[in-house]
C-alpha positions as CSV (number, residue, x, y, z in Angstrom):
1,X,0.0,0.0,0.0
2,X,1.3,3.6,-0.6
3,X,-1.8,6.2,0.2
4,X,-2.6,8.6,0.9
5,X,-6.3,7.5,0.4
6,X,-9.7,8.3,-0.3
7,X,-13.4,6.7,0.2
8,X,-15.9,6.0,-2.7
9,X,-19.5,5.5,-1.3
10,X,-21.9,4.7,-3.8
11,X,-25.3,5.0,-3.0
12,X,-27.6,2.5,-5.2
13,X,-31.4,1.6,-5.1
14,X,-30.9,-1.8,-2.4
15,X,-28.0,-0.8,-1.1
16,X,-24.7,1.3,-0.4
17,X,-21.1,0.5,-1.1
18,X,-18.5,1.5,0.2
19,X,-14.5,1.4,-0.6
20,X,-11.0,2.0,0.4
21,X,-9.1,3.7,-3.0
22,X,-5.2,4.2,-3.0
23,X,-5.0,7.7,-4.7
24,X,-1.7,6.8,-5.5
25,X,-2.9,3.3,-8.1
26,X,-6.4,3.2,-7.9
27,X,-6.4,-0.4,-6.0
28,X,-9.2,-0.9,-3.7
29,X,-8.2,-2.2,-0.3
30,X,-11.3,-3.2,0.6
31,X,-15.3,-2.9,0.3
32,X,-18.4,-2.7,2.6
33,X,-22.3,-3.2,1.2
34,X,-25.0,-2.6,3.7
35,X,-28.7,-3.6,2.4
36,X,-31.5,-1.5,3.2
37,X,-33.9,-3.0,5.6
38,X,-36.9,-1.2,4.1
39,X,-35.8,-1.9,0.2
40,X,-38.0,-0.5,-2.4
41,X,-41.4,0.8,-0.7
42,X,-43.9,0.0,-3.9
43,X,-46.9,-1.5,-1.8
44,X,-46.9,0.1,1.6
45,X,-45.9,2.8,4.3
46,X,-43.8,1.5,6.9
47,X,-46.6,1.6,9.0
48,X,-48.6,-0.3,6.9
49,X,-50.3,1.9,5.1
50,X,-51.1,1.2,0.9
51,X,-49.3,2.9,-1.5
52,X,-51.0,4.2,-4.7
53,X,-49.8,2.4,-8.1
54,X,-46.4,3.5,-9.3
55,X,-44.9,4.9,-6.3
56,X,-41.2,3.7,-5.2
57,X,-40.3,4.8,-2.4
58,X,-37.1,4.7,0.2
59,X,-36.5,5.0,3.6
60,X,-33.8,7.6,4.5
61,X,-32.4,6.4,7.9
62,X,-31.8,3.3,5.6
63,X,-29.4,5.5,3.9
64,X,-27.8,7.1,6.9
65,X,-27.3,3.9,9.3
66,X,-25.6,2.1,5.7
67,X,-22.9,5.2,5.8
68,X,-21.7,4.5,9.4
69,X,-22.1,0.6,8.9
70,X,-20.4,0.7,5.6
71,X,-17.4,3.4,6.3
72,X,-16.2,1.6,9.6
73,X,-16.4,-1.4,8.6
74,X,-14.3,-0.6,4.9
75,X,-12.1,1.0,7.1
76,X,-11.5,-2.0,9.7
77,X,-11.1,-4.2,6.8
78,X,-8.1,-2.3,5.0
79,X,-6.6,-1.8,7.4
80,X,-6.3,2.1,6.8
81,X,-6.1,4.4,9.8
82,X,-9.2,7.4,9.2
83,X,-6.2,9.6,9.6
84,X,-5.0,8.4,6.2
85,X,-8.1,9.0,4.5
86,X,-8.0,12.5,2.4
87,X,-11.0,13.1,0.6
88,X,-15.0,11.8,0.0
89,X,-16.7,11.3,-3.1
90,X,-20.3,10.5,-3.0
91,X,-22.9,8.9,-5.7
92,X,-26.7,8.1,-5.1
93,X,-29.3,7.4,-7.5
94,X,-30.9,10.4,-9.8
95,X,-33.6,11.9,-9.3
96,X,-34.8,10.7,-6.4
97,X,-36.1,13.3,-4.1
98,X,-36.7,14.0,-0.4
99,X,-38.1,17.2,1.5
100,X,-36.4,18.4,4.0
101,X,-37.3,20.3,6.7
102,X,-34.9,24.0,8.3
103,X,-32.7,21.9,9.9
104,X,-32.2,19.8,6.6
105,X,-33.9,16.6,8.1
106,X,-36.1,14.3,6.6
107,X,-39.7,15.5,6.9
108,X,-40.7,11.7,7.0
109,X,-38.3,11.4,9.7
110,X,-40.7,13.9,11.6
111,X,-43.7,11.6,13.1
112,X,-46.2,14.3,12.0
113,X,-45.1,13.4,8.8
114,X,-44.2,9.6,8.5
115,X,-47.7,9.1,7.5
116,X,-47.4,10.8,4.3
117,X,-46.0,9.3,1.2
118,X,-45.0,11.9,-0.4
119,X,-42.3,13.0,2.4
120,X,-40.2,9.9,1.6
121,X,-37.2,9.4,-0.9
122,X,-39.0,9.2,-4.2
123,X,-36.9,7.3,-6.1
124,X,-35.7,6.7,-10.3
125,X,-38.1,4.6,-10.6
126,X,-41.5,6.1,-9.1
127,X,-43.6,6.6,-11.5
128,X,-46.5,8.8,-10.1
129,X,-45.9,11.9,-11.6
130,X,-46.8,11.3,-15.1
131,X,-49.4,13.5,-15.1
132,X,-47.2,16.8,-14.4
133,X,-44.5,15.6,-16.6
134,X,-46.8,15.7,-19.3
135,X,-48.4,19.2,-18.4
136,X,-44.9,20.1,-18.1
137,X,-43.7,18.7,-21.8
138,X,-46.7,20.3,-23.8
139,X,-45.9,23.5,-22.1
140,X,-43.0,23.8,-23.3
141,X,-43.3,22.3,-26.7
142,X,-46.3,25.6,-26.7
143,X,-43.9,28.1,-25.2
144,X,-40.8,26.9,-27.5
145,X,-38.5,26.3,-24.5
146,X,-35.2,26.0,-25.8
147,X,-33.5,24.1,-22.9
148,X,-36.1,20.8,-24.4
149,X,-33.6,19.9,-26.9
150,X,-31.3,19.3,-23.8
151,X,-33.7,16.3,-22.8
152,X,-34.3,15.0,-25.3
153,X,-36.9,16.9,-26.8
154,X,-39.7,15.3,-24.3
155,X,-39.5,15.4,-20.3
156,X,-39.6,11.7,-18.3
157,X,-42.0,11.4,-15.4
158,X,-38.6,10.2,-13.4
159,X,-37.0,13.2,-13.7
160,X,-37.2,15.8,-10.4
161,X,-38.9,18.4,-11.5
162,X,-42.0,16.6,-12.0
163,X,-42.1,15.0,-8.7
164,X,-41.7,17.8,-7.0
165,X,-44.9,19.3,-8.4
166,X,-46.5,16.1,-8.2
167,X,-45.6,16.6,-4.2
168,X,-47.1,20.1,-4.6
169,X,-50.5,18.8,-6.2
170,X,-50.2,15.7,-4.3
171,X,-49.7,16.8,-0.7
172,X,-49.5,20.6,0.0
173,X,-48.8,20.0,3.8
174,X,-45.3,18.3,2.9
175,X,-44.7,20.6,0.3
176,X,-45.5,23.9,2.4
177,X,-43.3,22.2,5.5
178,X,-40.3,21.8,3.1
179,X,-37.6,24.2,3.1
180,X,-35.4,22.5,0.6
181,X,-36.6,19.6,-2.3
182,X,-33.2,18.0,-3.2
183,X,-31.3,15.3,-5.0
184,X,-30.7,12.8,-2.1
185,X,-27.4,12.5,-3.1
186,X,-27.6,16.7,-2.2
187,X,-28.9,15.5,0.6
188,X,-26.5,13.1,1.9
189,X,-23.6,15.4,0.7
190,X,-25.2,18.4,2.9
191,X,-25.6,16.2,6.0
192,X,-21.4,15.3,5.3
193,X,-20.4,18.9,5.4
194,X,-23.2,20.8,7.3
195,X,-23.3,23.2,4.4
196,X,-26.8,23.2,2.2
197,X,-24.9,22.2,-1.4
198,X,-26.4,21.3,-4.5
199,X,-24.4,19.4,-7.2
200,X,-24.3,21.2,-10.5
201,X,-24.0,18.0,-12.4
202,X,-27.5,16.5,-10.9
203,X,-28.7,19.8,-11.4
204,X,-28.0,19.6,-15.1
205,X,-28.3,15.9,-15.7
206,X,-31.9,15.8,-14.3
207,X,-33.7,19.0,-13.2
208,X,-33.5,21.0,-16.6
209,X,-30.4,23.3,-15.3
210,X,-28.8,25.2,-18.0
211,X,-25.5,26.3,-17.3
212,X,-26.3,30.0,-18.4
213,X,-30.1,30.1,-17.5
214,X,-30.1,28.5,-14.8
215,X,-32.9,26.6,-13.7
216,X,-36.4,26.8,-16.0
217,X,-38.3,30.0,-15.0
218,X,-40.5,30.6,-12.4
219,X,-42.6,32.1,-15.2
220,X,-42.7,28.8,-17.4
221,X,-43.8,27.1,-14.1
222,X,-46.6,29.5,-13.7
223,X,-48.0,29.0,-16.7
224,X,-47.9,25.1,-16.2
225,X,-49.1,25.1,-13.1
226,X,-51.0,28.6,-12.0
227,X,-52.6,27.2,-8.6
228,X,-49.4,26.1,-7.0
229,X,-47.0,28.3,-5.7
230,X,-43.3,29.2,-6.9
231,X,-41.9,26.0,-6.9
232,X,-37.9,27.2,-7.7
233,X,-37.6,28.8,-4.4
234,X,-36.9,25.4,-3.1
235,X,-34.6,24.2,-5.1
236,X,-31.7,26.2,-3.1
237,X,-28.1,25.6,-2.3
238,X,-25.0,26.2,-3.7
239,X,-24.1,24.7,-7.0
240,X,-20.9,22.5,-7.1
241,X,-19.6,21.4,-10.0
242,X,-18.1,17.8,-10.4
243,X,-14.7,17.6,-9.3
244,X,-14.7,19.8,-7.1
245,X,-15.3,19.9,-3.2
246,X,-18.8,20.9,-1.3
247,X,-17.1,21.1,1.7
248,X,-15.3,19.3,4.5
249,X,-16.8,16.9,6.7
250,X,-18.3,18.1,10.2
251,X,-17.5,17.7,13.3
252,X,-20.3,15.1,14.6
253,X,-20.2,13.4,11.1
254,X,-16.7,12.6,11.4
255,X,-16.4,11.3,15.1
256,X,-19.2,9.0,14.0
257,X,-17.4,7.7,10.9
258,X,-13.9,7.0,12.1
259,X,-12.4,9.7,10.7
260,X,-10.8,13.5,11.1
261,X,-13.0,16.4,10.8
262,X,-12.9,18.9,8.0
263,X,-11.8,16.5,5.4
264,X,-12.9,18.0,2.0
265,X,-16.3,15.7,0.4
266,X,-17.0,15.8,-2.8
267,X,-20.3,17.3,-4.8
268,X,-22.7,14.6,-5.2
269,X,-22.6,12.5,-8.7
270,X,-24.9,10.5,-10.4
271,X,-24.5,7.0,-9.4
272,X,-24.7,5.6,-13.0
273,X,-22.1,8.0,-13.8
274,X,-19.3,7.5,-11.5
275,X,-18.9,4.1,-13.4
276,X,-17.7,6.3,-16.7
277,X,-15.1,7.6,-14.4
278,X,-14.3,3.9,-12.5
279,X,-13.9,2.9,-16.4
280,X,-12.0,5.7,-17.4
281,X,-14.2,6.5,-20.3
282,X,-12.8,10.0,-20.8
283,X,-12.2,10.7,-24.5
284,X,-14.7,12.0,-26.9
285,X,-16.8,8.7,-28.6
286,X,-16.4,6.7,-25.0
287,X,-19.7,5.3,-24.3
288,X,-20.5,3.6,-21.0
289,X,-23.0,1.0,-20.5
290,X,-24.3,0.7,-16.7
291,X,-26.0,-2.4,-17.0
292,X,-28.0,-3.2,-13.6
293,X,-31.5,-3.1,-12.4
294,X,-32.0,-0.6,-15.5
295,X,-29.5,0.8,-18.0
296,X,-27.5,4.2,-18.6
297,X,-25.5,4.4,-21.4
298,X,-23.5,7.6,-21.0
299,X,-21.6,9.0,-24.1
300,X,-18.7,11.7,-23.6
301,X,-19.1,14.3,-26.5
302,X,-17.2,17.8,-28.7
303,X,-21.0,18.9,-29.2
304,X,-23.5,20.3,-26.6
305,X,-26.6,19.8,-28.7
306,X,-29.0,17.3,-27.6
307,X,-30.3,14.2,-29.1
308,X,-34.3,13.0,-30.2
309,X,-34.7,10.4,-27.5
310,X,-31.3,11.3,-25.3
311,X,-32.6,12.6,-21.9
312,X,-29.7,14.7,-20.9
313,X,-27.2,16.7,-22.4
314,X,-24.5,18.3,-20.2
315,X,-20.8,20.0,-19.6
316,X,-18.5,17.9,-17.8
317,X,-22.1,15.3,-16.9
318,X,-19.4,11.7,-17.3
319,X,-16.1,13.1,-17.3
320,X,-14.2,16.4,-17.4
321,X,-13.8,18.5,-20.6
322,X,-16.8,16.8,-22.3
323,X,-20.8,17.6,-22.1
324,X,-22.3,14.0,-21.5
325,X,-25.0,12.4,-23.0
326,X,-27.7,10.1,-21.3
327,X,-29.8,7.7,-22.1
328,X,-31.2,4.6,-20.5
329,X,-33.7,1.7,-20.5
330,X,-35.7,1.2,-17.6
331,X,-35.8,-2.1,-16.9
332,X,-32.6,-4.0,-17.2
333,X,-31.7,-6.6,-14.5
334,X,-35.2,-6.2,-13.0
335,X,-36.7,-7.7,-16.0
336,X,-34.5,-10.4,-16.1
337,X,-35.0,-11.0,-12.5
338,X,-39.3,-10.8,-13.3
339,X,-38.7,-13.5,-15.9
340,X,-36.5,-15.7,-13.3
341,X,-39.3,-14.9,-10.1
342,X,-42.3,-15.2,-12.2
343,X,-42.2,-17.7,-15.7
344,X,-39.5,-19.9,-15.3
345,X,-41.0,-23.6,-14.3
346,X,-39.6,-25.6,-11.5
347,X,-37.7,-28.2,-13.7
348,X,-35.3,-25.3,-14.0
349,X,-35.6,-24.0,-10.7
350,X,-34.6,-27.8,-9.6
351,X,-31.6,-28.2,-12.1
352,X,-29.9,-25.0,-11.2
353,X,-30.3,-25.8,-7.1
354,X,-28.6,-29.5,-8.4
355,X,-26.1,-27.9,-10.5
356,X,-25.1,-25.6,-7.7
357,X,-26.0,-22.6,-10.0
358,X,-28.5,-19.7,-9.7
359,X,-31.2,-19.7,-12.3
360,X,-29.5,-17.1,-14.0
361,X,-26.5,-18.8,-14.5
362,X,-28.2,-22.1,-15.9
363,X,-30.5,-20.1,-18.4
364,X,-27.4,-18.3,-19.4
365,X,-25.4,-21.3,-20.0
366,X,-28.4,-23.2,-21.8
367,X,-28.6,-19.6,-24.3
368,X,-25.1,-19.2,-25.2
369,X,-25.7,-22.4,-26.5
370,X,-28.4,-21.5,-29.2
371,X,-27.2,-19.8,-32.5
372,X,-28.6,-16.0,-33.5
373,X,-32.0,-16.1,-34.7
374,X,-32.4,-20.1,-33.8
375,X,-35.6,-20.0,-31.4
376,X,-37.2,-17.5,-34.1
377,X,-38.2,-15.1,-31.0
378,X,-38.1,-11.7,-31.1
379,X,-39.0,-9.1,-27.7
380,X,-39.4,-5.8,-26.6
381,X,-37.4,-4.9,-23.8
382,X,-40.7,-2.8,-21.8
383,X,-41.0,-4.2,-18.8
384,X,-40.8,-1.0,-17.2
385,X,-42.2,1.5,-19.7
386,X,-39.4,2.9,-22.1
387,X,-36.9,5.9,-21.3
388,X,-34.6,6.0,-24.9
389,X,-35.6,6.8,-27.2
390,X,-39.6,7.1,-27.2
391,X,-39.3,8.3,-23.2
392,X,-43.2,6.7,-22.6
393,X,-43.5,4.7,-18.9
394,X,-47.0,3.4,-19.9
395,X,-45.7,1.2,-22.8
396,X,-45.2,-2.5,-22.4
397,X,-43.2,-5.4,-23.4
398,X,-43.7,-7.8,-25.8
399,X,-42.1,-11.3,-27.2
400,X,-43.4,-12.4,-30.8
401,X,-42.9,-16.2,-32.3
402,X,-43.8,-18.5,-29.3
403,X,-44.8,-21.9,-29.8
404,X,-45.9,-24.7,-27.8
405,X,-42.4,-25.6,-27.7
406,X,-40.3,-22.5,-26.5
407,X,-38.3,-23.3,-23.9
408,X,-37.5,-21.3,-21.0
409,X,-33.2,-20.6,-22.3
410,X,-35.0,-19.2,-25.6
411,X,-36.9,-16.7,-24.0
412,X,-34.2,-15.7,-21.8
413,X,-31.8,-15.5,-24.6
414,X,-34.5,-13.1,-26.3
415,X,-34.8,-11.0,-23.8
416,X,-30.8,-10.7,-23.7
417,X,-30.9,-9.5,-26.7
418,X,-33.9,-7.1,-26.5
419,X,-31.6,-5.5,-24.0
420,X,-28.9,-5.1,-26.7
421,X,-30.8,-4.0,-29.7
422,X,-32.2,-1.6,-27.0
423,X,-28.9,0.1,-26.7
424,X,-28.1,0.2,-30.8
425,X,-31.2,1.9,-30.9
426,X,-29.8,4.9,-28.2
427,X,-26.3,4.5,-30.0
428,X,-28.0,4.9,-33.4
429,X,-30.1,8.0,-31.8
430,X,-26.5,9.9,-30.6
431,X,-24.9,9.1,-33.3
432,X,-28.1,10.3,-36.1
433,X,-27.9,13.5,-34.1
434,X,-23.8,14.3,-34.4
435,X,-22.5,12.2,-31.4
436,X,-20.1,9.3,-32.6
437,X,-19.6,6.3,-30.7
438,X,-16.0,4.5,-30.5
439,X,-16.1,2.7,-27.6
440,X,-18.0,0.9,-25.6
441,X,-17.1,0.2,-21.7
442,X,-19.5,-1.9,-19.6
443,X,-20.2,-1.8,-15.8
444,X,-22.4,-3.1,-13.8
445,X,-23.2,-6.1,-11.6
446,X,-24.4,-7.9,-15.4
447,X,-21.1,-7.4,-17.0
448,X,-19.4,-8.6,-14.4
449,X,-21.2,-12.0,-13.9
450,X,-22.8,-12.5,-17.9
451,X,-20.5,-13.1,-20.7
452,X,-23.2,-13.9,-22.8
453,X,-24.8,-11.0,-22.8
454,X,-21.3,-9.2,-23.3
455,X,-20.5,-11.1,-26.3
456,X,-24.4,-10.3,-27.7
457,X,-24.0,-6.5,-27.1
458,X,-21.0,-6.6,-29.2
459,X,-22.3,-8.9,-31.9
460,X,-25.4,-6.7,-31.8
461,X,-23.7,-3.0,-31.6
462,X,-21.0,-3.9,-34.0
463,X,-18.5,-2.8,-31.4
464,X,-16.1,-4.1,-29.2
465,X,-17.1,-4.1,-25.6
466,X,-14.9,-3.7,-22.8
467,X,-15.2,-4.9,-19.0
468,X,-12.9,-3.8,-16.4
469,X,-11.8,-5.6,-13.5
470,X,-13.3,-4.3,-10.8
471,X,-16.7,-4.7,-9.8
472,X,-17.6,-1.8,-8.3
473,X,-16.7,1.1,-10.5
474,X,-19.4,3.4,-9.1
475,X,-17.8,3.2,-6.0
476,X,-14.2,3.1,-7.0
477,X,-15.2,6.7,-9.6
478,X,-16.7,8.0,-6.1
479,X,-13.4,7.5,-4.5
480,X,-12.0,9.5,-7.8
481,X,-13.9,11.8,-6.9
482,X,-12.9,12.4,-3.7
483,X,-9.4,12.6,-4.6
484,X,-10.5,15.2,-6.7
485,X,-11.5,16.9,-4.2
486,X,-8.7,16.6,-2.1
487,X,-6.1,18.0,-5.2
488,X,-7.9,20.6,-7.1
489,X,-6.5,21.0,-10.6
490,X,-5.3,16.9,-11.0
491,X,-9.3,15.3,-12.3
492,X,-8.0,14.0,-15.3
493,X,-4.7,12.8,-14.2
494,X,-6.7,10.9,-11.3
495,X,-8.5,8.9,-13.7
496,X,-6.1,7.8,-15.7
497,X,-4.3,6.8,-12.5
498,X,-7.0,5.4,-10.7
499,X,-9.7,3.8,-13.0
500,X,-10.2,-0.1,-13.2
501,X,-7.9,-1.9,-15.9
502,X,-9.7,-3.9,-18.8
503,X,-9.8,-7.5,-18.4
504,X,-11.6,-8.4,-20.9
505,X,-12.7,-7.2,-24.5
506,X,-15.3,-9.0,-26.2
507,X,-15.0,-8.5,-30.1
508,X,-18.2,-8.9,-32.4
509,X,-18.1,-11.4,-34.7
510,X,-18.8,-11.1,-38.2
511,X,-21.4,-13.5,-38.9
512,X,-22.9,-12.7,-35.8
513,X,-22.9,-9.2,-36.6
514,X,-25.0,-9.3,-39.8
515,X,-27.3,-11.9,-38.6
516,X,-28.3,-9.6,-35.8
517,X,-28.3,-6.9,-37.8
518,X,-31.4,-8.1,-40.0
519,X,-33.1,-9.2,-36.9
520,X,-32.4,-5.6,-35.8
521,X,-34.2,-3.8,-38.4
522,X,-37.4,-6.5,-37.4
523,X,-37.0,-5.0,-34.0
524,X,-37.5,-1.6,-34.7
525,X,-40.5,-2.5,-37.2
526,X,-42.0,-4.6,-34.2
527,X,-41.2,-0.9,-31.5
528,X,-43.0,1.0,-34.0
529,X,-45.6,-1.2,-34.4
530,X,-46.7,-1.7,-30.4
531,X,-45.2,2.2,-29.9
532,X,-48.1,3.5,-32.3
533,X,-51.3,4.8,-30.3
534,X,-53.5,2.2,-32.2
535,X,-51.6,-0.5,-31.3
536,X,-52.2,-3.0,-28.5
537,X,-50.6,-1.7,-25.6
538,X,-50.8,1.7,-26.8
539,X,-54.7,1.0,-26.4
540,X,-54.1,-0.1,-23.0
541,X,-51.8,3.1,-22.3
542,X,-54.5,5.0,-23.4
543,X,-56.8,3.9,-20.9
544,X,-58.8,1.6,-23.4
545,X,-59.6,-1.9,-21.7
């Protein structure tokens, strides 16, 4: 070991992470995971109480008993003294808002208020505010917003903004007792320093920030939205850009962690994006794949005009000296996990427990066995509604060419590959729209554990894909982070001296590649077929039963 060193805590939708980083090489020392008791509220209140349809909600003390689980014991592990540790970088999920109240607590915390939904962590993936994302889109598509093109052209019901009035419709008592509606990763990084801090790259990423304007007017909200009252009042606290430090860590904070006071933390990042930095994706034409419970796929680019379909555009959003591109499928590992829980019979079930495998494993070693095209299946990879590039949560998957003798490897395989021809489509999208693509870096609990599906997104994006060693490179671009924080003026350097090594490159293969690329072109025709309003599910999106 040769230090000094820094602490990566990533903060995902089960759990956080946390790591020991050497500044000095970028070796991890050690790691700490602490699940959160509560999970993903989707059914009920802790107290019991039902939960309308599309909420996802989180507990915050989860959060904030995993950071003093997961630091000290990271720390007991290495074998690092918290003396030794010089800076703090932070990630936690986008989007996901809390309320808090003066004293930037919790409101749910409050017992006057743990009754209400809408004072808990909403996170990615709650789905309630549709509704004001929508009033929010076609207002400005009417008023001829500029800063649209920045998302994409459309505006995703997981975003902030749209949960935050959707609190203000929803519940004016949690609204009206909030002080500040933040980015819990603002959140978290506020509670670290004692200083209310927003980051600039959440603010840009998802809440519609423009570096020159600013947030969008108070006057656009108005129109939107006349009953409620000024909404960007709350949205306070000092912008940070990424990099750079929010602060250093306060006195109480730091006697509960291990570790001295005052040592400088990080502005929040975008969990999904620290992995560009763990991968050190940072030339132009790097695109990062996050494969987990859903996909990012974040592009560094020359060019700060948006893309059709790519939900954020922003300077410096994956990796210094670039505007990043986002854009995402929602439903990645949880689909894959539905198909597992839910369809697969109990002969599998009983051969993987035999085998010693997981069901996952088994179905992936019974579909790297079938050839492109073989099972004459074909799916849409909806489970969760789609983010890039047609941005609708209300449409549904699909899988055409069953038979009475599908088996339950072909299906799997299908949707493996719906996954993949998923991301062409986003690649396709940045690239239509001025934004090549060169290289392709994967992260993510899948690419660490699925070669299969590796080897198909290569065969299927016509691009070599490559996997680094570690396995936590949210965590371990966190701990970048916080070096970066700790030696202003070195970000770049840091990367290239502490991101992950490549292990493994999977290389498309020829055949491969133009067999997949016909059944490509049947994918899109089957999206735009079940995408159309007359279509089947878009029926059922419209409310037709």
């Amino acid at each position: 070991m040769n230090g000094p060193y820094s602490l990566g805590i990533d903060y995902g939708t089960l759990s956080v992470r946390t790591v020991v980083a050497d500044i000095a090489t970028g070796q991890e020392l050690s790691s700490a995971v602490y699940h959160y008791p509560h999970g993903v509220m989707e059914q009920s209140l802790p107290d019991g109480a039902p939960l309308p349809a599309g909420f996802a909600l989180a507990h915050p003390q989860d959060y904030l008993d995993g950071l003093t689980d997961t630091v000290r014991r990271a720390l007991a592990e290495s074998g690092v003294a918290g003396r030794e540790i010089v800076g703090i970088g932070l990630d936690a999920t986008s989007a996901s808002l809390i309320p808090l109240d003066h004293r930037d607590a919790p409101l749910c915390l409050n017992p006057a208020y743990a009754g209400h939904p809408h004072s808990y962590i909403k996170l990615w993936k709650h789905h309630g505010a549709e509704p004001q994302a929508k009033r929010l889109r076609q207002t400005a598509l009417d008023r001829g917003e500029g800063w649209l093109s920045l998302c994409g052209g459309d505006i995703r019901c997981e975003s902030l903004l749209p949960k935050i009035l959707e609190t203000a419709q929803e519940d004016p008592e949690v609204y009206d007792a909030a002080a500040r509606l933040v980015e819990i990763g603002d959140w978290l990084v506020s509670y670290l320093t004692g200083r209310p801090v927003r980051s600039l790259q959440m603010a840009g990423s998802n809440c519609f920030y423009h570096l020159e304007q600013g947030y969008p007017s108070e006057e656009f909200l108005q129109v939107a939205f006349p009953q409620l009252p000024p909404v960007i009042r709350k949205m306070t606290g000092d912008l940070v850009p990424v990099g750079s430090s929010a602060g250093g860590l306060a006195d109480g904070v730091a006697q509960a962690l291990g570790l001295p006071p005052g040592i400088p933390v990080s502005a929040a990042h975008i969990d999904a994006h620290t992995a560009a930095l763990g991968c050190g994706a940072r030339e132009e034409g790097d695109l990062t794949a996050v494969l987990g419970t859903s996909a990012c796929y974040l592009l560094n680019s020359a060019s700060p005009h948006g893309a059709p379909g790519i939900y954020s555009t922003f300077w410096e959003a994956n990796a210094p000296g670039w505007y990043g591109l986002e854009g995402g499928q929602s439903a990645v590992g949880d689909g894959l996990a539905w198909f597992v829980e839910q369809c697969v019979p109990a002969s599998v079930t009983e051969e993987a427990a035999d085998r010693g495998l997981s069901v996952h494993a088994l179905l992936t070693e019974k579909a790297a066995l079938l050839a492109p095209g073989e099972s004459g299946l074909l799916a849409l990879d909806w489970w969760n509604g789609v983010r890039s590039p047609l941005m609708n949560p209300t449409l549904r998957g699909a899988v055409v060419g069953l038979s009475l003798h599908t088996r339950p490897e072909e299906l799997y395989r299908a949707f493996l590959e719906a996954i993949c021809f998923g991301a062409l489509r986003i690649i396709d999208c940045c690239e239509a729209a001025g934004h090549p693509v060169r290289r392709i870096f994967a992260a993510g609990g899948i690419a660490a554990k699925n070669p299969l599906m590796m080897q198909l997104l290569a065969d299927i994006c016509g691009r070599p894909v490559q996997v680094c060693a570690s396995a936590q490179t949210c965590a371990l671009g966190s701990a970048i982070l916080g070096a970066a924080a700790a030696r202003p003026g070195d970000f770049s350097a840091l990367i290239g001296r502490m991101a992950s090594p490549v292990v493994h490159i999977y290389s498309p293969r020829p055949e491969e590649v133009r067999t997949y690329r016909r059944l490509y072109e049947q994918y899109l025709a089957l999206s735009d077929f079940f995408s159309r309003p007359d279509s089947p599910t878009g029926r059922v999106c419209a409310g037709e039963k």
